[in-house]
C-alpha positions in Angstrom: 29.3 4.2 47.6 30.2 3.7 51.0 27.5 3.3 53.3 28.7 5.6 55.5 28.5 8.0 53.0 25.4 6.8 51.8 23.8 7.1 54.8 24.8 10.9 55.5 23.6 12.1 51.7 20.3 10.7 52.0 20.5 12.2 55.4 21.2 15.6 54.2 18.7 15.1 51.4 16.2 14.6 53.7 16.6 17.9 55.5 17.1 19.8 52.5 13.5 18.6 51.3 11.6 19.1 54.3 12.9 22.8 55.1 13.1 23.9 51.8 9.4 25.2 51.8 10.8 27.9 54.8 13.2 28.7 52.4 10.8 29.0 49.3 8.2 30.8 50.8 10.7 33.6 51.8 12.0 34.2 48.4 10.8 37.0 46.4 7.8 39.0 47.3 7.1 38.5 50.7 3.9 39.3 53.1 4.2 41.9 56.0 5.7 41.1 58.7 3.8 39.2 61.5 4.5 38.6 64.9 7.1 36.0 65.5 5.0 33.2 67.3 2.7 33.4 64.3 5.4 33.1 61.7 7.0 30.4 64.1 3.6 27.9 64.4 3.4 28.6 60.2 6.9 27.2 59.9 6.0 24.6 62.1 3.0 23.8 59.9 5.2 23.8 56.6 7.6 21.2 58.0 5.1 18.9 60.0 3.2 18.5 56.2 6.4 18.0 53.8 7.6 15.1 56.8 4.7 13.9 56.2 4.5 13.5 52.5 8.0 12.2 52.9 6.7 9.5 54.9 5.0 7.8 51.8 9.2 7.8 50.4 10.1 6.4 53.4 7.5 3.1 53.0 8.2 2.7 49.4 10.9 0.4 50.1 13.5 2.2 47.7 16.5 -0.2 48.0 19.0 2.7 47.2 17.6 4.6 50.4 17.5 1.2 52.8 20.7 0.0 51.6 22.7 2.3 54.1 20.9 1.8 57.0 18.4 -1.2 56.9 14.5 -1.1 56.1 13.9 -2.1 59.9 15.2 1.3 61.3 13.7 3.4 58.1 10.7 1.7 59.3 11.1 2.0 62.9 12.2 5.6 62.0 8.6 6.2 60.2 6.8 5.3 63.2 8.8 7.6 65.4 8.8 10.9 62.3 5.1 10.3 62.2 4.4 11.2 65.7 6.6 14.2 65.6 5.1 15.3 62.1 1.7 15.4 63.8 3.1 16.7 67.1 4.3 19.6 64.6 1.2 19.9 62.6 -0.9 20.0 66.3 1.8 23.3 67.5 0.2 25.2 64.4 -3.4 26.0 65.6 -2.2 25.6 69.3 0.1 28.4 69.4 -2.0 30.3 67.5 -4.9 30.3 69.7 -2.5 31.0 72.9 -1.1 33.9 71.1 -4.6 34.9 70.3 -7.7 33.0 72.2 -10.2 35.2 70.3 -8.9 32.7 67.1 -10.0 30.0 69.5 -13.4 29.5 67.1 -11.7 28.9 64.3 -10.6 25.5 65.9 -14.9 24.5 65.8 -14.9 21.8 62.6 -17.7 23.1 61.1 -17.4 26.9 61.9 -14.7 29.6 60.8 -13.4 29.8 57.3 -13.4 27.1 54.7 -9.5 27.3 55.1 -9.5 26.2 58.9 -12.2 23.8 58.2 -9.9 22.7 55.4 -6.8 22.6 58.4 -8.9 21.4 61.3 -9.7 18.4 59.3 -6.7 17.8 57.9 -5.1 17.6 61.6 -7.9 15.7 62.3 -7.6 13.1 59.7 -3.9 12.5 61.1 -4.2 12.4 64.6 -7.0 9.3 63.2 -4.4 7.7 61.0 -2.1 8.0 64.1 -4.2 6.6 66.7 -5.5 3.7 64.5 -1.6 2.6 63.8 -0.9 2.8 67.9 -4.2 1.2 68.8 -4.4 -1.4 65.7 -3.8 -4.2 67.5 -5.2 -3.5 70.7 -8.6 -2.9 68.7 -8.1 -6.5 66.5 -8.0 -4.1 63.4 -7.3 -6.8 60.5 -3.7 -5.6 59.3 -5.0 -5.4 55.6 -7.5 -3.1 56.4 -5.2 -1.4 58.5 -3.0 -0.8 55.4 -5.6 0.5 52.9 -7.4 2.9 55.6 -3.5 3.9 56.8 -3.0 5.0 53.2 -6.1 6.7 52.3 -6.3 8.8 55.6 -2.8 9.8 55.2 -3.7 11.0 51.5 -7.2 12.7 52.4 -4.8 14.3 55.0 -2.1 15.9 52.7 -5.3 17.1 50.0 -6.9 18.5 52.8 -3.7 20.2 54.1 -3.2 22.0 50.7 -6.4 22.9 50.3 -6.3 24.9 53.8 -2.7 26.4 52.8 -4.2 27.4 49.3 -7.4 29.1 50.9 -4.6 30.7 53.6 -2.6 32.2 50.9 -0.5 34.1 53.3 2.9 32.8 52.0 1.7 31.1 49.1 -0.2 33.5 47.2 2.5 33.8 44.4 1.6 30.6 42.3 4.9 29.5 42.2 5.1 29.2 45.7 2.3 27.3 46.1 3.3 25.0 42.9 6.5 23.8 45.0 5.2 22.5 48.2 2.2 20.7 45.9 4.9 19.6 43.9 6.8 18.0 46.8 3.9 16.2 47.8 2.6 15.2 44.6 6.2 13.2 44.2 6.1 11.4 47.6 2.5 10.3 47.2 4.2 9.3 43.5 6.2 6.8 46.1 2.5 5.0 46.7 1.6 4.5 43.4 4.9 3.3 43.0 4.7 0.4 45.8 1.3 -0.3 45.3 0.9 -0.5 40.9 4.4 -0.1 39.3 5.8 -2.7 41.7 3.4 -5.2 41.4 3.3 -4.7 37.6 7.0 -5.7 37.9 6.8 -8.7 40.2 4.4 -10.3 37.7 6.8 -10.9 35.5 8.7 -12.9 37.8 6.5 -15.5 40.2 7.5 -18.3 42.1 6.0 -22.1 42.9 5.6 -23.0 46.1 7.7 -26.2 45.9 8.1 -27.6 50.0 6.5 -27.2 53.1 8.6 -28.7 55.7 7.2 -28.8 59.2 10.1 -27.8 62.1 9.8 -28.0 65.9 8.2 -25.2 67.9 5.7 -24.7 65.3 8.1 -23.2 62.7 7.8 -23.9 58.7 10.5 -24.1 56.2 8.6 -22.5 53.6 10.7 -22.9 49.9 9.7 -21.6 46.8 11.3 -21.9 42.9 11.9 -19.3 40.6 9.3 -20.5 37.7 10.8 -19.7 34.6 14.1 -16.6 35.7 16.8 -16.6 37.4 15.6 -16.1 40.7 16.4 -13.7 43.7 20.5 -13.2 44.5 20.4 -11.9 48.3 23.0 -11.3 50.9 22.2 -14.2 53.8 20.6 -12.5 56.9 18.2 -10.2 54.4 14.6 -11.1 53.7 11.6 -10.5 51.3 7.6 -9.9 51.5 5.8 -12.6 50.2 2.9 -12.7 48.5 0.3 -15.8 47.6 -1.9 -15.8 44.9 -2.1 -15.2 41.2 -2.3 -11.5 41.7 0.6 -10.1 43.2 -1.5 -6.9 43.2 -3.2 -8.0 47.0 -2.3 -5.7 50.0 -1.9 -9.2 51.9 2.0 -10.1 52.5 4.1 -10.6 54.7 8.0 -10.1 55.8 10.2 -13.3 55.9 14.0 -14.1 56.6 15.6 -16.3 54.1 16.7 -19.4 55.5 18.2 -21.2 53.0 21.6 -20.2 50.9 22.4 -17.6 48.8 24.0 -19.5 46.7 21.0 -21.0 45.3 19.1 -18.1 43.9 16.8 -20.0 42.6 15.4 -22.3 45.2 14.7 -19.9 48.3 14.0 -21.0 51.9 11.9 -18.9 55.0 11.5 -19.8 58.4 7.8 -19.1 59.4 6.8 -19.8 62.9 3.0 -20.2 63.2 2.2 -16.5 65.1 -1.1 -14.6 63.3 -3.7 -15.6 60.9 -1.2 -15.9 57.9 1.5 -18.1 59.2 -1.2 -20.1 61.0 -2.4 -21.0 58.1 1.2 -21.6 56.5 1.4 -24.9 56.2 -1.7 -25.8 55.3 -0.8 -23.9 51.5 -0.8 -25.9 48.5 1.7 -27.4 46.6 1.9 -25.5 43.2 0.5 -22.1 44.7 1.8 -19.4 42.8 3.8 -16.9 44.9 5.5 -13.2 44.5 8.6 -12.1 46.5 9.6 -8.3 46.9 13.4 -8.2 47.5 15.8 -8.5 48.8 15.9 -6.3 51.7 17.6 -5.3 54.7 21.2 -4.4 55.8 21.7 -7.4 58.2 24.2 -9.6 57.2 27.6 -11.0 57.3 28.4 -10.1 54.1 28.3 -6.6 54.4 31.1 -6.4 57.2 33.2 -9.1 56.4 35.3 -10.0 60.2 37.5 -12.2 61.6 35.3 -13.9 63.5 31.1 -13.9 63.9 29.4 -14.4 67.3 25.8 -14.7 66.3 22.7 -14.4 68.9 19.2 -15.8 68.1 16.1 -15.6 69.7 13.7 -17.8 69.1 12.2 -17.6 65.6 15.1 -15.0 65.2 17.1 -17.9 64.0 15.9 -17.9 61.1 18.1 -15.5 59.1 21.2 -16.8 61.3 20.3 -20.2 59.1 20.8 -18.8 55.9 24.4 -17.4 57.0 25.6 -20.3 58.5 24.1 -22.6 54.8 26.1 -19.6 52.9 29.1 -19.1 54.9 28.9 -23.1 54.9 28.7 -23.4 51.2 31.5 -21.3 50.7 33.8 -23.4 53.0 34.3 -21.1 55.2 36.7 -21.6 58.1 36.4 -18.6 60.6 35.5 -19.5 63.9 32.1 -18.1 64.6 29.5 -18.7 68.0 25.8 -19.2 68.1 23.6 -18.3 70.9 20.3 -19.9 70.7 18.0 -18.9 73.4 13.9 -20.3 73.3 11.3 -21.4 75.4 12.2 -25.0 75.5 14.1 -27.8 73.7 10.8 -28.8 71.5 10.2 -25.0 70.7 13.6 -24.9 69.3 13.6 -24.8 65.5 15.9 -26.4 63.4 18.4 -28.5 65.7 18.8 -31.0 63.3 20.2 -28.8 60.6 22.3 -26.7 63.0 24.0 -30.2 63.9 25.2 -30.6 60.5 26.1 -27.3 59.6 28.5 -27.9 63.2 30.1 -30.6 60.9 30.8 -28.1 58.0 32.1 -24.9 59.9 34.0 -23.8 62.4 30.8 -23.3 64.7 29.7 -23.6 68.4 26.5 -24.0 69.6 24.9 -22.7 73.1 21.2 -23.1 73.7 19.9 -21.5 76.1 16.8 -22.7 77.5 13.9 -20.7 79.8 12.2 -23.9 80.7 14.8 -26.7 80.2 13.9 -30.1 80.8 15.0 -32.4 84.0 18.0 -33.9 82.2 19.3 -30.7 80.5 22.9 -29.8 81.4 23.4 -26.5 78.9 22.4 -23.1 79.7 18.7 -22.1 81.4 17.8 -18.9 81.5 18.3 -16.3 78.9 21.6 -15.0 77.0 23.1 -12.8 79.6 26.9 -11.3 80.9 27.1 -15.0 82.6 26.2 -16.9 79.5 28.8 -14.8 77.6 31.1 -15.2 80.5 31.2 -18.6 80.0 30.7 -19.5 76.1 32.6 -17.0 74.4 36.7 -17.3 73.6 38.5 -14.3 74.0 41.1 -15.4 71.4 42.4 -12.4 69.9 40.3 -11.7 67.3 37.7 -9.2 66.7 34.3 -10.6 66.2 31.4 -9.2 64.1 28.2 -9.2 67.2 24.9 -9.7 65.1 21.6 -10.5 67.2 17.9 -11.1 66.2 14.8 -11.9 68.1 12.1 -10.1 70.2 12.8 -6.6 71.8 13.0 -8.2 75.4 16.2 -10.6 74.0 17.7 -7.3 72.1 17.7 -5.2 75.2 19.3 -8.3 77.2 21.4 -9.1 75.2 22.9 -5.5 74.3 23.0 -5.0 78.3 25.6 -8.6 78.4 27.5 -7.1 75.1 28.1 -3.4 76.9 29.1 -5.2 80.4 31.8 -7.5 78.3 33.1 -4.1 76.5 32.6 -5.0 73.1 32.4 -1.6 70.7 29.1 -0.9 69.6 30.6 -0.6 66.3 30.9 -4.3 66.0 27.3 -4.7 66.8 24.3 -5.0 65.0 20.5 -5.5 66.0 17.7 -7.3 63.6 14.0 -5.5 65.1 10.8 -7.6 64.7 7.6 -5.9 64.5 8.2 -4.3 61.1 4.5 -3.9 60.5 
């Protein structure tokens, strides 16, 4: 299927499954009428809880839904749904109370009814989850802790939702009725147990040896790994994986990584890890031999998915990491399209792999231009950062339309887009690669 057309059924499916409950609760019997801006902040409630049960689809990492739009934006996407969920869920009791302050009491957490104790905590329980996710790293709250109380909150919050909408039983006292929106929740909290048990069970069955840790400048690994005993992982170049290290591959701990190495060789697969948190400090201190678990491939950044004339490819600096893996496969294939690298970083010894990119320049039609922030006294390239001037300068204007793909930090993205839109090139032959997926 197109993923054009991919991306606009799962976007249909997705509205269908989070209005349907207005749609449910008005067929057959129906209560009497209310006033409207207590049916409105009831609708309001129905949606805010079935977006967020859908939000435990959206993490599950089902490759069918990424495939059409990347798991970076689903992801980024889930942040931003979250907050409007709860935003939605918080309207309920507000306009409530402003329609009626004598309901104001209802609001106390241990007065009223048990159904708007059941509600209060509910909403309570989410604003938590959504203030320990904005605040998780301001606080120094250990990422796999993070994860398991993230989780949990977000379940106690959907039980606690139905219990108040049970004990309501204003639109939902038909059973029926009530069985449908449980029975939307109970299948996207099906998505956890998925991601957490069924997909672990799986990735058992095919682990991985840590075979080479390569050290790199600017305090970058090249991490490889060998498919012990199957056929190993067939990826597009420019996707990556979560890893996991251990014997169990049923630990919350891993981590997201860009291939590095070719996709031709499914069975011996490269990551670029640049020393940045407690995992990859640690990175290349892991043994030889250590058993390892990938989940993947994911992603929908890559070369291979909108073949072009031409590539202009911008990296910032660990961001070069999936870059590496298209230039190895485009490289192994012997391909001859002209294509232009933009490689901006702190400095010349923070700059990963320069040795490899030299002898890829040997292999393709390729052209390199670093870009250095601090260069040194004897550097005659670029200094700065990747902007309209760089482009200005670096790249040809022969003719041919060029695919535009750029990874690195969110600063570099914004620049970067900013020196694209002043040189006119269609934002349909440009596509970004976000960090910060967790």
């Amino acid at each position: 299927m197109n993923r054009t057309v991919a991306g606009g059924f799962w976007l249909i499916i997705y509205l269908i499954v989070i209005l349907s409950p207005l749609f449910f609760m008005m067929i057959g019997d129906t209560p009497p009428e209310r006033p409207f801006w207590v049916e409105f902040s009831v609708g309001l409630g129905f949606v805010g809880l079935v977006q967020t049960a859908v939000q435990f689809a959206l993490i599950a990492r089902y490759k069918t839904i990424t495939a059409p739009y990347g798991i970076d934006l689903i992801l980024k996407y889930h942040r931003q749904i979250a907050t409007i969920a709860i935003g939605l869920l918080l309207a309920h009791p507000v306009i409530l109370v402003i329609h009626n302050p004598g309901l104001l009491g209802l609001l106390n957490p241990v007065g009223g009814t048990m159904a708007s104790r059941a509600g209060n905590w509910a909403l309570y329980t989410f604003i938590l989850l959504a203030l320990l996710s904005y605040f998780r790293k301001r606080i120094n709250l250990d990422y796999e802790l993070w994860r398991v109380t993230h989780a949990g909150l977000a379940l106690i919050a959907v039980v606690l939702a139905h219990v108040h909408i049970r004990l309501s039983a204003y639109y939902t006292e038909t059973p029926w009725k009530h069985g449908v929106l449980i029975g939307i929740s109970v299948v996207m909290l099906a998505s956890l147990v998925y991601l957490r048990l069924i997909k672990p069970a799986l990735l058992k069955r095919r682990p991985y040896r840590v075979a080479e840790i390569k050290a790199e400048r600017g305090d970058t690994w090249s991490f490889t790994v060998t498919a012990r005993d199957h056929e190993g992982m067939r990826f597009r170049p420019g996707q990556f994986a979560w890893l996991k290290l251990g014997e169990s591959p049923f630990t919350v701990e891993e981590h997201p990584f860009s291939f590095s190495s070719s996709a031709l060789e499914p069975k011996r697969l490269e990551f670029g890890i640049k020393e940045l948190g407690d995992f990859t400090g640690g990175i290349g201190q892991v043994p030889i031999g250590t058993t390892a678990y990938l989940d993947g491939p994911h992603g929908a950044f890559s070369p291979d998915l909108e073949p072009a004339a031409g590539y202009a490819f911008y990296a910032g600096g660990v961001g070069i990491t999936p870059f590496m893996s298209m230039l190895r496969t485009l490289a192994d294939r012997g391909d001859k399209r002209p294509i232009v690298l933009f490689y901006g970083d702190k400095s010349w010894d923070a700059t990963a792999f320069t040795d490899a990119l030299a002898e890829l320049e040997k292999r393709l039609d390729l052209t390199i231009v670093y870009v250095l922030e601090e260069p040194p006294e004897d550097w005659d390239g670029e200094s700065g950062f990747i902007d309209a001037g760089v482009l200005e300068r670096h790249l040809p204007e022969e003719g041919i339309e060029r695919l535009h793909l750029v990874c690195g930090p969110e600063p570099m993205l914004d620049a970067v887009g900013k020196a694209l839109e002043q040189r006119e090139v269609p934002i349909r032959l440009i596509r970004f690669e976000r960090f910060g997926l967790v």
